[in-house]
C-alpha positions as CSV (number, residue, x, y, z in Angstrom):
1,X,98.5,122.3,113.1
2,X,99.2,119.0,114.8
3,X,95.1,118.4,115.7
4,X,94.2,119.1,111.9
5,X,96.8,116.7,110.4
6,X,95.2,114.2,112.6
7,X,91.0,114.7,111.3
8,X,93.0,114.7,108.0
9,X,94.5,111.3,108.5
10,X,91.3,110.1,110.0
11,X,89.0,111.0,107.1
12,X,91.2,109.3,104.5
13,X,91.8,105.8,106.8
14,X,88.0,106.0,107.2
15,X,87.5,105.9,103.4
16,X,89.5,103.2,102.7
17,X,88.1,101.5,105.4
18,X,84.7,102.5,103.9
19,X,86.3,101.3,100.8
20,X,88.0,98.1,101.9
21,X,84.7,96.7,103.7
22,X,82.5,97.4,100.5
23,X,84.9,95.1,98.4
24,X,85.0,92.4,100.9
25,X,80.9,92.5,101.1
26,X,80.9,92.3,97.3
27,X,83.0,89.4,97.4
28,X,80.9,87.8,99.8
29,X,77.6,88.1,98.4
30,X,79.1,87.1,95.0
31,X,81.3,84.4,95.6
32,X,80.6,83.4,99.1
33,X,76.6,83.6,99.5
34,X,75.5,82.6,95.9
35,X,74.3,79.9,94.7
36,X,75.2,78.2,91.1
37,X,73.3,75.6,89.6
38,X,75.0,73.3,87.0
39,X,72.8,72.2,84.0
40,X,73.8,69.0,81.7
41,X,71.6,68.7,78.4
42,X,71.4,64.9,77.4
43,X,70.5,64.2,73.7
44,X,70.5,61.0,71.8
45,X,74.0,61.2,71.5
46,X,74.2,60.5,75.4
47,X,72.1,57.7,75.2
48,X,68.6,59.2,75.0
49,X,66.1,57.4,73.3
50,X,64.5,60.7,71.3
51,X,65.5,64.5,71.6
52,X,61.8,65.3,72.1
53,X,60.8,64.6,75.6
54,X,57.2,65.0,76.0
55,X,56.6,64.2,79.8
56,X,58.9,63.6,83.2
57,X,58.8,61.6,86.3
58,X,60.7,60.3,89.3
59,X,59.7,57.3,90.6
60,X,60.0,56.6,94.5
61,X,63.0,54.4,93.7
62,X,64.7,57.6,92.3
63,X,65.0,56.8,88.4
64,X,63.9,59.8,86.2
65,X,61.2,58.3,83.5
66,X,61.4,60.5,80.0
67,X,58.4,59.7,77.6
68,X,59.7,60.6,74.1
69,X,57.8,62.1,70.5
70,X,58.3,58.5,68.4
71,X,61.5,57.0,70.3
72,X,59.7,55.4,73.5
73,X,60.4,55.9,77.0
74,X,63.6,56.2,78.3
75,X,64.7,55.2,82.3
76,X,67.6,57.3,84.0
77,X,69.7,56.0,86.9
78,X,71.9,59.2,86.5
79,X,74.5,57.9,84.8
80,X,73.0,56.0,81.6
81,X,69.8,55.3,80.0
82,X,67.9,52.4,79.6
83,X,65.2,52.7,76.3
84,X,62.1,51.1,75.9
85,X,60.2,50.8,73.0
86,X,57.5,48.8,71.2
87,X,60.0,45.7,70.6
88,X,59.8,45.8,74.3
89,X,55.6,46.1,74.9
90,X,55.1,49.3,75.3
91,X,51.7,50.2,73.6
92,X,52.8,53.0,71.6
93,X,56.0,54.5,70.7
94,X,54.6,58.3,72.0
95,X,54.7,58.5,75.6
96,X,52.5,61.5,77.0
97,X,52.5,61.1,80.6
98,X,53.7,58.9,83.6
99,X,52.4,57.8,86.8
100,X,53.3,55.5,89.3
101,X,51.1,53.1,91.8
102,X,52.0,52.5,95.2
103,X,53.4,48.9,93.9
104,X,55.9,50.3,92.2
105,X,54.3,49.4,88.7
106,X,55.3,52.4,86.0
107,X,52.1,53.5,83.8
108,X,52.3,55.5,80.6
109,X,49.9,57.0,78.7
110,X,50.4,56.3,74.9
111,X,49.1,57.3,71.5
112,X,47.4,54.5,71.5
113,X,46.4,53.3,75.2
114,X,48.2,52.8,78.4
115,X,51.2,50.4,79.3
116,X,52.2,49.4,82.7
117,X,55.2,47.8,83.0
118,X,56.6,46.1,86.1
119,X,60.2,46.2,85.9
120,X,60.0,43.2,83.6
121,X,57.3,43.4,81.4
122,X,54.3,45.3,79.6
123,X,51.3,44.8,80.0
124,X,48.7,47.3,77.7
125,X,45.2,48.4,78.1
126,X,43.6,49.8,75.1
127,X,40.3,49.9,72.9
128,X,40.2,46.1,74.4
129,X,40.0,46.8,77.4
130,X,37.2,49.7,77.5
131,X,39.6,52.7,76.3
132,X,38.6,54.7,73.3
133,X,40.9,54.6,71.0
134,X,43.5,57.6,70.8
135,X,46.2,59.3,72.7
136,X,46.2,59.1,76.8
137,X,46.6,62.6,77.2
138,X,47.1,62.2,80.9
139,X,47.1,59.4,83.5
140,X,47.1,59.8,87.7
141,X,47.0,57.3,90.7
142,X,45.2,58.2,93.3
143,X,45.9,56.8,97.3
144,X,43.2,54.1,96.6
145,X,45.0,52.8,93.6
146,X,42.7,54.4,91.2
147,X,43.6,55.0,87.6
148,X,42.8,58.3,86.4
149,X,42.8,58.9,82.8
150,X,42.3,62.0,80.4
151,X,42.0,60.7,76.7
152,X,42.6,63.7,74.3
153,X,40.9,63.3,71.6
154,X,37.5,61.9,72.7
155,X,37.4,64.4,75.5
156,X,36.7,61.5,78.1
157,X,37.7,60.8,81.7
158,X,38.1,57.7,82.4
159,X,38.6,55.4,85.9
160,X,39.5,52.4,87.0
161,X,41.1,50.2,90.0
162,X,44.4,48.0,89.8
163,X,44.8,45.4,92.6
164,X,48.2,43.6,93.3
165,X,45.8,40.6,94.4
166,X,44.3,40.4,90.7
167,X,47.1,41.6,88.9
168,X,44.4,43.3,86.5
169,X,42.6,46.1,85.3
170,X,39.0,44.5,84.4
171,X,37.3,47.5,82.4
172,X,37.8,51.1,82.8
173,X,34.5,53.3,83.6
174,X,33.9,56.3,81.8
175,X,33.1,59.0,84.4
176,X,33.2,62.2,82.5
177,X,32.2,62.6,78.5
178,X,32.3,66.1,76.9
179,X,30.8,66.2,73.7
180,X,33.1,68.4,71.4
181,X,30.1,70.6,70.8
182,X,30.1,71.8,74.4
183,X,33.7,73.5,73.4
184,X,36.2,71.1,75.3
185,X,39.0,70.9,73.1
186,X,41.3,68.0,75.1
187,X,41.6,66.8,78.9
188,X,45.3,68.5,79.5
189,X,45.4,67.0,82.8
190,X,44.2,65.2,85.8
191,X,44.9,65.9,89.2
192,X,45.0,63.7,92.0
């Protein structure tokens, strides 16, 4: 009698052991091994320049770049945003894309050309300056400082150098043309 009261009491203390160390593993992987991300939306309302944000970048100082449909660019430190617009210099109020050379100079592609602004100032290349007119559909600096740009509607690559020395662009070089014929609809990108 004695030895089957004792399998008895084993078999129910080993369920709830079974029992008790399946809740604490559930706990763990929920709570303790999980991760959880936190998301914040910004709008206008937080100081946003447009609530359509067409392209992002981080520069290697750490700011977050957001190129806005029609309300500029706008730079974040994290806590507040600074907006830029045409009263400022940029070239176009659309911002489609954003690069960055290795002298800390920011470049956006525009509707309507390319700005570079140094921190302090704009200073735009467009139709003047060899680019077709129309939207800079994308823009990338290469490790020799070479401007890479895809123009959207007139299906054209285009290159160019910028030296801190000259402080310049002198014209940009078209190195690819696609005639719309051939079935190239727009340059969505260039890759450096």
């Amino acid at each position: 009698y004695r030895m089957s009261s004792l399998k008895k009491y084993n078999l129910t203390f080993n369920k709830w052991v079974f029992v008790l160390i399946f809740f604490i593993n559930a706990c763990l992987v929920k709570y303790g091994f999980s991760q959880s991300y936190y998301f914040k939306n910004y709008s206008v309302e937080d100081g946003l320049a447009q609530n359509q944000v067409l392209c992002i970048f981080q520069d290697s100082k750490g700011y977050i770049w957001l190129g806005t449909n029609g309300g500029g660019v706008s730079k974040f430190d994290g806590n507040s945003f600074q907006n830029l617009n045409e009263t400022h210099g940029l070239a176009n109020n659309s911002v489609l894309c954003i690069d960055e050379d290795r002298f800390g100079n920011i470049w956006f592609g525009t509707q309507d050309g390319i700005s570079k602004y140094d921190g302090l100032k704009f200073e735009n290349y467009t139709s003047k300056n060899g680019i077709l007119k129309g939207e800079v559909s994308t823009l990338c600096i290469d490790n020799d400082n070479c401007i890479w740009i895809g123009s959207l509607y007139s299906k054209v690559i285009y290159k160019s150098s910028y030296t801190e020395v000259d402080k310049e662009i002198r014209k940009f070089e078209i190195i690819k043309e696609e005639a719309v014929a051939a079935g190239v609809r727009r340059i969505k990108a260039v890759v450096g």
